[in-house]
C-alpha positions as CSV (number, residue, x, y, z in Angstrom):
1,X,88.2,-8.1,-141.3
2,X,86.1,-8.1,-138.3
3,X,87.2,-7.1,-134.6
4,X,86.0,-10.4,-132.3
5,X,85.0,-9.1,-128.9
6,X,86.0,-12.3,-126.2
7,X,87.9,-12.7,-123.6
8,X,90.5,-14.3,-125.4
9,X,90.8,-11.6,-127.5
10,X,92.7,-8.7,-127.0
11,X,91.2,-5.3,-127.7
12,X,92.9,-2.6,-129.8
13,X,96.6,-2.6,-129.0
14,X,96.7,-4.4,-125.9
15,X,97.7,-7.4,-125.6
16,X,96.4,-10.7,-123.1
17,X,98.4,-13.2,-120.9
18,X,97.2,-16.6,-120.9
19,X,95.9,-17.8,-117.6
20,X,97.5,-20.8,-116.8
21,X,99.8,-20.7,-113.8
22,X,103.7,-20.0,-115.2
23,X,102.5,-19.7,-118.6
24,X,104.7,-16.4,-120.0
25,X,102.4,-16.6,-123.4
26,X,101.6,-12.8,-124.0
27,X,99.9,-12.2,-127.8
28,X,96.8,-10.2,-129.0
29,X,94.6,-13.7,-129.2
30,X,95.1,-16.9,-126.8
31,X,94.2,-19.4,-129.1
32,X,92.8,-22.9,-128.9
33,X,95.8,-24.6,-130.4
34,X,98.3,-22.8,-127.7
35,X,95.7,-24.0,-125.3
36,X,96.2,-27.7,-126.4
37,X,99.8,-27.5,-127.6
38,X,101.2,-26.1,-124.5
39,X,98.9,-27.2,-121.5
40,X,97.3,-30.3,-123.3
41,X,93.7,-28.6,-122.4
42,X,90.9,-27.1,-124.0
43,X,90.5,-23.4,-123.7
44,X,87.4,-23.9,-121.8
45,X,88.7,-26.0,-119.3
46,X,92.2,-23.3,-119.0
47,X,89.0,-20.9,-118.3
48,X,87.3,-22.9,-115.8
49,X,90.5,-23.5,-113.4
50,X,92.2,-20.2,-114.4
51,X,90.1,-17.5,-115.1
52,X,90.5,-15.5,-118.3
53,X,93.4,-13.7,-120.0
54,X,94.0,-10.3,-118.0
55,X,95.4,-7.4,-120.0
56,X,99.2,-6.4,-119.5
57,X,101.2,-3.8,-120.7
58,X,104.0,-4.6,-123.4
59,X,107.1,-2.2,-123.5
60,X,108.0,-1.6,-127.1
61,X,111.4,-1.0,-127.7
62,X,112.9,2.6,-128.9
63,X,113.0,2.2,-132.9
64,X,116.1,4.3,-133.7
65,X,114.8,7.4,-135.8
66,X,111.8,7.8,-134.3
């Protein structure tokens, strides 16, 4: 599969927050649908009055064992 290099997509293990103001959404791909779902808007118009996704670090939790 190949790697897609936007904005909207996060790079290696990172992972983006979505732009809109309050939105907690954290993932490795903002996607259209959570774009319309959640803030009834099209992902270019979340860009336009928001900005892009900014990276942000995720805390993984201690896996006993390891």
């Amino acid at each position: 599969m190949a790697k897609i290099n936007t904005p909207w997509h996060a790079k290696g293990n990172e992972r983006i927050r979505c732009p809109f103001p309050d939105c907690t959404h954290i993932a490795e791909v903002i996607t259209k649908i959570h774009c319309r779902l959640e803030h009834g808007m099209e992902r270019h118009e979340v860009e336009k009055l928001y900005g892009l996704p900014k990276s942000v670090f995720v805390k993984h939790p201690f896996k006993a064992g390891s």
